[in-house]
PyMOL CGO cylinders between C-alpha atoms (Angstrom):
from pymol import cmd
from pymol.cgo import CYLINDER

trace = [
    CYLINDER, 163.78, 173.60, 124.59, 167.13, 173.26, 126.33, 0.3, 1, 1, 1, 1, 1, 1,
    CYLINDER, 167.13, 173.26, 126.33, 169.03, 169.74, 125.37, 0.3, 1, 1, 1, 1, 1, 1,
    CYLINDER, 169.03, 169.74, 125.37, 171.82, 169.01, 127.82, 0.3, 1, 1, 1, 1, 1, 1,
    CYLINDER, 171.82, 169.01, 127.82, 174.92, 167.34, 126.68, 0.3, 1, 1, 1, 1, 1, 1,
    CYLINDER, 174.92, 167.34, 126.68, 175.33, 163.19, 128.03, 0.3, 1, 1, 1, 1, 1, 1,
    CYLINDER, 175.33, 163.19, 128.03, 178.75, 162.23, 129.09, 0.3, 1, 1, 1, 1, 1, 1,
    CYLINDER, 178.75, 162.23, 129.09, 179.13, 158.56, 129.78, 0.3, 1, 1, 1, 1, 1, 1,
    CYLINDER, 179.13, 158.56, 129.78, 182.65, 158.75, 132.15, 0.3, 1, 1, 1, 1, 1, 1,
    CYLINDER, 182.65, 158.75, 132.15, 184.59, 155.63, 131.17, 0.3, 1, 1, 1, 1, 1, 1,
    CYLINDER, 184.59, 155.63, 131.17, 181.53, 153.82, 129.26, 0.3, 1, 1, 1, 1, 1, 1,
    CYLINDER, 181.53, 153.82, 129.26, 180.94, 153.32, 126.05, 0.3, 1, 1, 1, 1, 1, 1,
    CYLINDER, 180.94, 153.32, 126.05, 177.17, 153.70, 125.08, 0.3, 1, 1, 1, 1, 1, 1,
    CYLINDER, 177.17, 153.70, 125.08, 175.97, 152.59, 121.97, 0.3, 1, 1, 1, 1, 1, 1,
    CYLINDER, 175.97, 152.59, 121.97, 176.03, 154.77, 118.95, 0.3, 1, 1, 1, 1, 1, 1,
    CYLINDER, 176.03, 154.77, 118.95, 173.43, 153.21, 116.40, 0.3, 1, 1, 1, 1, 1, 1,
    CYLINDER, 173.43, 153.21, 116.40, 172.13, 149.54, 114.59, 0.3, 1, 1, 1, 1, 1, 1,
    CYLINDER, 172.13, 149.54, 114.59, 171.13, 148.25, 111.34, 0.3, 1, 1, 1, 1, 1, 1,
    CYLINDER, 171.13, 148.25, 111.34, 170.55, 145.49, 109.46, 0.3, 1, 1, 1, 1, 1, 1,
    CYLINDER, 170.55, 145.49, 109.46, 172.33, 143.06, 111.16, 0.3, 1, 1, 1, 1, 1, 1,
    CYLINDER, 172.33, 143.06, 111.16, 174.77, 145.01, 113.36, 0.3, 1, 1, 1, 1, 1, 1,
    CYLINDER, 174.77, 145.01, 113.36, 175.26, 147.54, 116.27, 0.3, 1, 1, 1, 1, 1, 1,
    CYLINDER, 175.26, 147.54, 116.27, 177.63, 150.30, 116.44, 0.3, 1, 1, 1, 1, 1, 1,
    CYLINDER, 177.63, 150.30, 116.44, 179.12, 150.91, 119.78, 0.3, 1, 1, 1, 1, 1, 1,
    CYLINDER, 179.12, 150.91, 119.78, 181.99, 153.54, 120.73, 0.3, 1, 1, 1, 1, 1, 1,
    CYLINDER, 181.99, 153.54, 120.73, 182.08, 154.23, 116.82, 0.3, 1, 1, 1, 1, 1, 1,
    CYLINDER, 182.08, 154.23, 116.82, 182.91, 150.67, 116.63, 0.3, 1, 1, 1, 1, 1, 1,
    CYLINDER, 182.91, 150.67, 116.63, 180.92, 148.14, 114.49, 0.3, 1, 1, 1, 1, 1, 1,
    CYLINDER, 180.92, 148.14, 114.49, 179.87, 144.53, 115.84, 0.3, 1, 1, 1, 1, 1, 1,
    CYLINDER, 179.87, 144.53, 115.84, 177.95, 142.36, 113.35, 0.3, 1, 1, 1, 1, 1, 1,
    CYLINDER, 177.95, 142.36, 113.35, 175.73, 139.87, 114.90, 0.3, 1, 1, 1, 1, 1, 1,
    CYLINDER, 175.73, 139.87, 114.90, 173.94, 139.71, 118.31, 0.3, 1, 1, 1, 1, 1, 1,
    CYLINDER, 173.94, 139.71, 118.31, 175.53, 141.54, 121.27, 0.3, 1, 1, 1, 1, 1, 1,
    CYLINDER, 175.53, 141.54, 121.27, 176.12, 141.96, 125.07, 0.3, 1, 1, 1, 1, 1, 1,
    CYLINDER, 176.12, 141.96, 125.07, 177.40, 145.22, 125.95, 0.3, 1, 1, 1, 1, 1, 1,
    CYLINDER, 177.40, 145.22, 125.95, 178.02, 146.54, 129.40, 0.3, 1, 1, 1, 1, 1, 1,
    CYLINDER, 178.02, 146.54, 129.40, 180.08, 148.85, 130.78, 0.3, 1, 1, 1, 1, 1, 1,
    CYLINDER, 180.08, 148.85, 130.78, 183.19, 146.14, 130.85, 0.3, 1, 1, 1, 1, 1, 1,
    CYLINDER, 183.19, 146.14, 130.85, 183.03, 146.45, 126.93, 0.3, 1, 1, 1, 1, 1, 1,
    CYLINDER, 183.03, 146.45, 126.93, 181.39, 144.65, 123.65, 0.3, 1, 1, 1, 1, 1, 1,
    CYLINDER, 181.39, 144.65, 123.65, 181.51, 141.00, 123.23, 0.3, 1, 1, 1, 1, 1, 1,
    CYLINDER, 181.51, 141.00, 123.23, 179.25, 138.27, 121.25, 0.3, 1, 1, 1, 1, 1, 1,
    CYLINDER, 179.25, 138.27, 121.25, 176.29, 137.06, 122.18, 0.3, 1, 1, 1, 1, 1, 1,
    CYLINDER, 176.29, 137.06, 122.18, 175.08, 133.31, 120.91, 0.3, 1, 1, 1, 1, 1, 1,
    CYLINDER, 175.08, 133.31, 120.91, 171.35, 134.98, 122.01, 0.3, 1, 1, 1, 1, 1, 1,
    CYLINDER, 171.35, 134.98, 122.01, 168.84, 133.14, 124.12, 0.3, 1, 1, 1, 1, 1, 1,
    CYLINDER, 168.84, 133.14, 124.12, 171.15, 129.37, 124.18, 0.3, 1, 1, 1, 1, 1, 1,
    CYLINDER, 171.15, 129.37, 124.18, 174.06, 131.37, 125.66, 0.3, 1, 1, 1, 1, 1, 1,
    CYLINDER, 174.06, 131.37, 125.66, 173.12, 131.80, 128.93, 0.3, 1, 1, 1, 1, 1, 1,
    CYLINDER, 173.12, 131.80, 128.93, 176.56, 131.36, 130.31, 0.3, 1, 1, 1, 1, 1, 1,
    CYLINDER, 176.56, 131.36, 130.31, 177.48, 135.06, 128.47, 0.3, 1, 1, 1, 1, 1, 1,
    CYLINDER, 177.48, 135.06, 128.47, 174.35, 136.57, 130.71, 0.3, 1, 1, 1, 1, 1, 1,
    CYLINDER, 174.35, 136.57, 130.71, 175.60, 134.71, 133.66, 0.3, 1, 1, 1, 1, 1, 1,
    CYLINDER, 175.60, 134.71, 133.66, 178.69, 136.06, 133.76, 0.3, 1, 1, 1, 1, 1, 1,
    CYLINDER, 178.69, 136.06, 133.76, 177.38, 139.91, 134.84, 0.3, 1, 1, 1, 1, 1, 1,
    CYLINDER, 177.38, 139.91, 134.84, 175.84, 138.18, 137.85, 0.3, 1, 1, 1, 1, 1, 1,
    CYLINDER, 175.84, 138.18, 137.85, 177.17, 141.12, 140.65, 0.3, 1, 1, 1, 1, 1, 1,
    CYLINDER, 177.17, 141.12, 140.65, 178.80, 143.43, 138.08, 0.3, 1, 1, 1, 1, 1, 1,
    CYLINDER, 178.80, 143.43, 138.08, 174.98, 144.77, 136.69, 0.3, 1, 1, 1, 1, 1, 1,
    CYLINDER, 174.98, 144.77, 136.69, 171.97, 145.25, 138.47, 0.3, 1, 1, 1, 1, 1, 1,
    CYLINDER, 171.97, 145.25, 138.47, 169.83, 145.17, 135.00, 0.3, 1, 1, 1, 1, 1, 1,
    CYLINDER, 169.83, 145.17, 135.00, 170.35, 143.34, 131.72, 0.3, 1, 1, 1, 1, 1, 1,
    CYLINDER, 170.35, 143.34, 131.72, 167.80, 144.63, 128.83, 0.3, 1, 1, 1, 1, 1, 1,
    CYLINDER, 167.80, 144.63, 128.83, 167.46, 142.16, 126.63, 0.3, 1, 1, 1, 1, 1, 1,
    CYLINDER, 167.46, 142.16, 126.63, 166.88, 143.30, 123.02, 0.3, 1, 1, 1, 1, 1, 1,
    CYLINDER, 166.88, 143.30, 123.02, 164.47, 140.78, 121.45, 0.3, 1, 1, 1, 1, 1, 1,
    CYLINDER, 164.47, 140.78, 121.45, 164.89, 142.46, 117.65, 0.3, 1, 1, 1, 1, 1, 1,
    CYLINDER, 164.89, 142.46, 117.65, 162.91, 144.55, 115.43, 0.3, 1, 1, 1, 1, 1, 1,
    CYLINDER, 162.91, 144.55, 115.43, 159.53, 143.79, 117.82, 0.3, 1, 1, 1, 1, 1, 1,
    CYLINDER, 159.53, 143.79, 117.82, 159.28, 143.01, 121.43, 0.3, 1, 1, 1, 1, 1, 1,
    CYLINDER, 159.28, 143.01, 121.43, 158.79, 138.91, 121.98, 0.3, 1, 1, 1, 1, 1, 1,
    CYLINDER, 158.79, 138.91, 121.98, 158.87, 136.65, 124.76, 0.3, 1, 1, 1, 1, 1, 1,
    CYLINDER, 158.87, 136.65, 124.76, 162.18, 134.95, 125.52, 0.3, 1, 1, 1, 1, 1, 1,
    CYLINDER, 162.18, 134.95, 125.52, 162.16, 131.10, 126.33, 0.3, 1, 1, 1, 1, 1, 1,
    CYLINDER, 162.16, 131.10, 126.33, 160.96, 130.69, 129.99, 0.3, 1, 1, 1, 1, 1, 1,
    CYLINDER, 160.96, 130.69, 129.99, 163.52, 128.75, 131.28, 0.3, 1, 1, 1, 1, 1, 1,
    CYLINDER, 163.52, 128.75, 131.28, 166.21, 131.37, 130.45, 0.3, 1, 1, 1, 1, 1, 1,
    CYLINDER, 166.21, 131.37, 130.45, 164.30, 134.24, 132.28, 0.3, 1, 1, 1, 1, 1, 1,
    CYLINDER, 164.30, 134.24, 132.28, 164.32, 132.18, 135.28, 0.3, 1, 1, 1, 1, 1, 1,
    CYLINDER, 164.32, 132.18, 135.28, 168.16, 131.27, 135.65, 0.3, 1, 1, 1, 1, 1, 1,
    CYLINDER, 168.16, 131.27, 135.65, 168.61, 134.96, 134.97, 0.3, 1, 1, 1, 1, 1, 1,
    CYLINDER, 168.61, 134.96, 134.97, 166.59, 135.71, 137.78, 0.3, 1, 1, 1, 1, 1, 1,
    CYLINDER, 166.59, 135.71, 137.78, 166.97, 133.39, 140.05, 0.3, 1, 1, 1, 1, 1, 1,
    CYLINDER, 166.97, 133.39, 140.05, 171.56, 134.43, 139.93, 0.3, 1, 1, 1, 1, 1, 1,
    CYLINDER, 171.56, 134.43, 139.93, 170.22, 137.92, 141.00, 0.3, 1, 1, 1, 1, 1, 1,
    CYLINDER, 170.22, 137.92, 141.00, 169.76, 139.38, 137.76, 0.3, 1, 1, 1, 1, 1, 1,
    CYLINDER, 169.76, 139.38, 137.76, 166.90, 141.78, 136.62, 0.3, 1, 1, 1, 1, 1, 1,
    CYLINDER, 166.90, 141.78, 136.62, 166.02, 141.34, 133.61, 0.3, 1, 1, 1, 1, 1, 1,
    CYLINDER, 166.02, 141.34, 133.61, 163.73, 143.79, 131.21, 0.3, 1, 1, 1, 1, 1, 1,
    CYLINDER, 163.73, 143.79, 131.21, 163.08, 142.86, 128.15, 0.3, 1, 1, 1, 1, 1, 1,
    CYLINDER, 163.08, 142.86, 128.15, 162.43, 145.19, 124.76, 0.3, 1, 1, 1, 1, 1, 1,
    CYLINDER, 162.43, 145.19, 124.76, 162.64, 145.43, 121.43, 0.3, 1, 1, 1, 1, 1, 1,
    CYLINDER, 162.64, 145.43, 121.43, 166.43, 145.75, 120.76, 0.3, 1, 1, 1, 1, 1, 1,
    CYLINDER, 166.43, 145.75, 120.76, 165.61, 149.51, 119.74, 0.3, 1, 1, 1, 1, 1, 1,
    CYLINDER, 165.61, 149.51, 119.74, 164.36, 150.61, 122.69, 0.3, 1, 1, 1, 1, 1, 1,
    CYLINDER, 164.36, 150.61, 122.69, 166.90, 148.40, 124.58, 0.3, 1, 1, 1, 1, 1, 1,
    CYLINDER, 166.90, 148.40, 124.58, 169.82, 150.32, 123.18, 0.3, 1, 1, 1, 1, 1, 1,
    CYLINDER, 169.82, 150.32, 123.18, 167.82, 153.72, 123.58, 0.3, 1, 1, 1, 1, 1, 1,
    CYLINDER, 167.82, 153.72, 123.58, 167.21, 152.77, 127.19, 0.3, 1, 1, 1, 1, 1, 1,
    CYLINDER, 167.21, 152.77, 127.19, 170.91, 151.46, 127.99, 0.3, 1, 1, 1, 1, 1, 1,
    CYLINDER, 170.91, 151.46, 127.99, 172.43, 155.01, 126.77, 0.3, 1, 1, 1, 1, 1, 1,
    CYLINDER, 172.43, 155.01, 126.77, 169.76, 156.65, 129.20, 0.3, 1, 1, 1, 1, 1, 1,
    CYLINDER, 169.76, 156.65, 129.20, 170.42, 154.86, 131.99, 0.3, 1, 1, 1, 1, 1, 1,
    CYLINDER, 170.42, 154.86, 131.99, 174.42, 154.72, 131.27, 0.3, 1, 1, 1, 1, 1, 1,
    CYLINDER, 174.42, 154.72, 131.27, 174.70, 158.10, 131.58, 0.3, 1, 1, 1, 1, 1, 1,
    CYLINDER, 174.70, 158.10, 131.58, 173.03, 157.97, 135.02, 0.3, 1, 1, 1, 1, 1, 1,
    CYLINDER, 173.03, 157.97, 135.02, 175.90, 155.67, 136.47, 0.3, 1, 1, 1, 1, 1, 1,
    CYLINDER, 175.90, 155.67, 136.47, 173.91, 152.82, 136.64, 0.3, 1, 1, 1, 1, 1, 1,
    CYLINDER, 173.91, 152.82, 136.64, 175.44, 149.51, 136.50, 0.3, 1, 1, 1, 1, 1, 1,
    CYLINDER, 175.44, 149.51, 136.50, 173.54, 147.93, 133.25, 0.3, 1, 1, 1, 1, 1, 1,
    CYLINDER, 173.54, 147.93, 133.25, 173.98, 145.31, 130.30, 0.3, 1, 1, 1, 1, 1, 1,
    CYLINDER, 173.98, 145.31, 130.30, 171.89, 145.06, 127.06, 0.3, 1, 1, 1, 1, 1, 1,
    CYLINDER, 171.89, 145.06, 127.06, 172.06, 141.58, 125.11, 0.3, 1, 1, 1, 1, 1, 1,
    CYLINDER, 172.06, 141.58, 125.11, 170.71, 142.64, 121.73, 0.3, 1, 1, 1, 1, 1, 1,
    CYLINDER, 170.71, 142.64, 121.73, 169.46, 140.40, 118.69, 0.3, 1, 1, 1, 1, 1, 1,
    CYLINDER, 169.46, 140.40, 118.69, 170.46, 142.48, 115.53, 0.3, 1, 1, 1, 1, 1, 1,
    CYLINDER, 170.46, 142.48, 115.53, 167.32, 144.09, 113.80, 0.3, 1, 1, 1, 1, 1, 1,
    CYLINDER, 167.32, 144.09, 113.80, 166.68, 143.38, 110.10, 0.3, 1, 1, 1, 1, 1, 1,
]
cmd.load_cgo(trace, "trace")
């Protein structure tokens, strides 16, 4: 099988997670996350909408990484995110980060907001 090199341009995708943390740009962030192409910052997770709010016309998709497992987020949140004119996907933060790099390195204009796994 042939594996093709990614390059990300002027983004920084993210690297790897543990317990507690995600690695982005070789960089480690403890705690919950929202990371976009306009860099890495904190996340206070689902009562810090105003973070999530802030992407409205700089992304066109914000993954939200729900942990270790896939789980519903609070109702009310998924509908202000929707209703500024954000999609919104949510996944397990894994696949969130996994999904993010992918569709980084297609140009796409993206966010993940990640609870920390473990």
């Amino acid at each position: 099988m042939r594996l093709n090199e990614i390059t990300f341009s002027d983004a920084t995708p993210i690297d790897g997670y543990g317990p507690g943390f995600f690695r982005v740009g070789g960089v480690a962030y403890e705690g919950a996350q929202l990371v976009w192409t306009g860099g890495v910052s904190p996340w206070g997770g689902y009562d810090d909408p105003e973070a999530l709010l802030s992407l409205v016309g700089e992304v066109d998709v914000l993954f939200i990484g729900t942990g270790p497992e896939v789980a519903h987020i609070p109702a009310d949140l998924r509908e202000v995110l929707e209703t500024a004119g954000l999609g919104v996907e949510i996944m397990a933060s894994p696949a969130a980060a996994r999904t993010y790099n992918v569709l980084l390195s297609e140009g796409r204009r993206i966010a993940a907001a990640l609870l920390p796994v473990g």
